[in-house]
N, C-alpha and C positions, 0 to 999 in steps of 0.2 A: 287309587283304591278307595273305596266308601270307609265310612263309619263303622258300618253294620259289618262288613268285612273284618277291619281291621280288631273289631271284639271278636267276630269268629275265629280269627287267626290268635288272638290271645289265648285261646283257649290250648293251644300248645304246652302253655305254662301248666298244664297237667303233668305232665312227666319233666325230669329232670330235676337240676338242684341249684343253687344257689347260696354262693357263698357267705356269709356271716357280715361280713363286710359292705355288702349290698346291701345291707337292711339295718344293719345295727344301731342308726343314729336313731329308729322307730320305734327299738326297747330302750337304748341309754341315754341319748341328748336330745330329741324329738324338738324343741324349741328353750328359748329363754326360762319360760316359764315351767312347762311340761315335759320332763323326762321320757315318759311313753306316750307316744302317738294315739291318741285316744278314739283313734278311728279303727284299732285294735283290738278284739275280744280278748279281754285281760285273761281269759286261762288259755288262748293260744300262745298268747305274748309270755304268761310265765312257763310254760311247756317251750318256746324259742330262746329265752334264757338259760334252761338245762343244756341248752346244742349251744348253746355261745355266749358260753360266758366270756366278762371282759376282757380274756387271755392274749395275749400276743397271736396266739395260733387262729388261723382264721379257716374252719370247718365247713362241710356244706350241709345245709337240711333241704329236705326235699318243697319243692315248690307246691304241691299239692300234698298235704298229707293223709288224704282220705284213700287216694288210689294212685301213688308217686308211681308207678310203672306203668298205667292203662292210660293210654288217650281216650279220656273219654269227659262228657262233660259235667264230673264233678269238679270240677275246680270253678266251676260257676255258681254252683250251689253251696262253696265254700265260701264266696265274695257275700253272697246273701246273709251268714252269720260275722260277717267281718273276719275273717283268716284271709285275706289276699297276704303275701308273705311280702310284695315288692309294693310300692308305693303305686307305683304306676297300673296295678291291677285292684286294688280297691277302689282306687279312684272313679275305674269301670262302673263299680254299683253305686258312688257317689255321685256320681254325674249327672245330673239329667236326662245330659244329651243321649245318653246309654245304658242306663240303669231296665230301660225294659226289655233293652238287647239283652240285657245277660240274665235278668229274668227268664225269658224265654229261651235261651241258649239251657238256663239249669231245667229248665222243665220238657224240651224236647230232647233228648236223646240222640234220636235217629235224625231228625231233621238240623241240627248242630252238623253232624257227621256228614252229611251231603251239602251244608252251605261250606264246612272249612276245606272238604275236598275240591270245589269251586272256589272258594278264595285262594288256595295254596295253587291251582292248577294259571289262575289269574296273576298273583304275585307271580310266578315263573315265567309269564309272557311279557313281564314288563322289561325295558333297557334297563342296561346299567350307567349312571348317570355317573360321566367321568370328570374330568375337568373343573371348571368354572361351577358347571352345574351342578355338581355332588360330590359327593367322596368314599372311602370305605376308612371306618374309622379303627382304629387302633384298638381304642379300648371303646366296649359299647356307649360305655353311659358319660363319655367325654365327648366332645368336638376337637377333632385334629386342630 
């Protein structure tokens, strides 16, 4: 799969949620130095604080919070104010490599919606790599 693909497909992270735990070391330990992730819009990060606080109980917020139920491509125009909730989706508008991918993903609509329904129909034709070659992992964000 491409680059440009592989941001269209991100664009998934529209809808659904995400557990508190996935993200929390980005509002409470972020590094040595810095507590929060400063790649963060501080009133989304303290609006993500009210959903998770440092509790034992691990809650989910929604991954898109402008439109958590519609696939559509605001969750791109979310990365452009800094709201990406997972690491791995701000990164998209930090990058270089992809930064005008998701520019232009927030600013077309309809033409987002016809590149992910070609990327999705693409991802479904690819093998599944077993063996030596690949795995299905357990938990996503670990390696078996």
């Amino acid at each position: 799969m491409s680059v440009d693909e592989m941001v269209t497909l991100s664009g998934a992270h529209s809808i659904g949620v995400s557990h508190c735990s996935s993200f929390s070391k980005r509002l409470y330990s972020f590094n040595a130095t810095l507590p929060q992730d400063p790649s963060l819009d501080p009133s989304y990060a303290a609006f993500l604080k009210t959903k998770c606080p440092r509790a034992d109980a691990d809650p989910t917020v929604a991954l898109d919070i402008a439109t958590p139920t519609r696939l559509d491509n605001k969750y791109y125009k979310g990365l452009k104010y800094n709201r990406g909730l997972l690491t791995s989706d701000q990164t998209l508008m930090n990058s270089p490599l992809t930064t005008g991918m998701v520019v232009n993903n927030g600013r077309h609509g309809a033409l987002w919606a016809k590149k992910f329904a070609k990327a999705m129909v693409h991802m479904g034709s690819l093998d599944l790599l077993t063996g030596s070659q690949g795995e299905v992992r357990r938990h996503c964000s670990v390696v078996n």
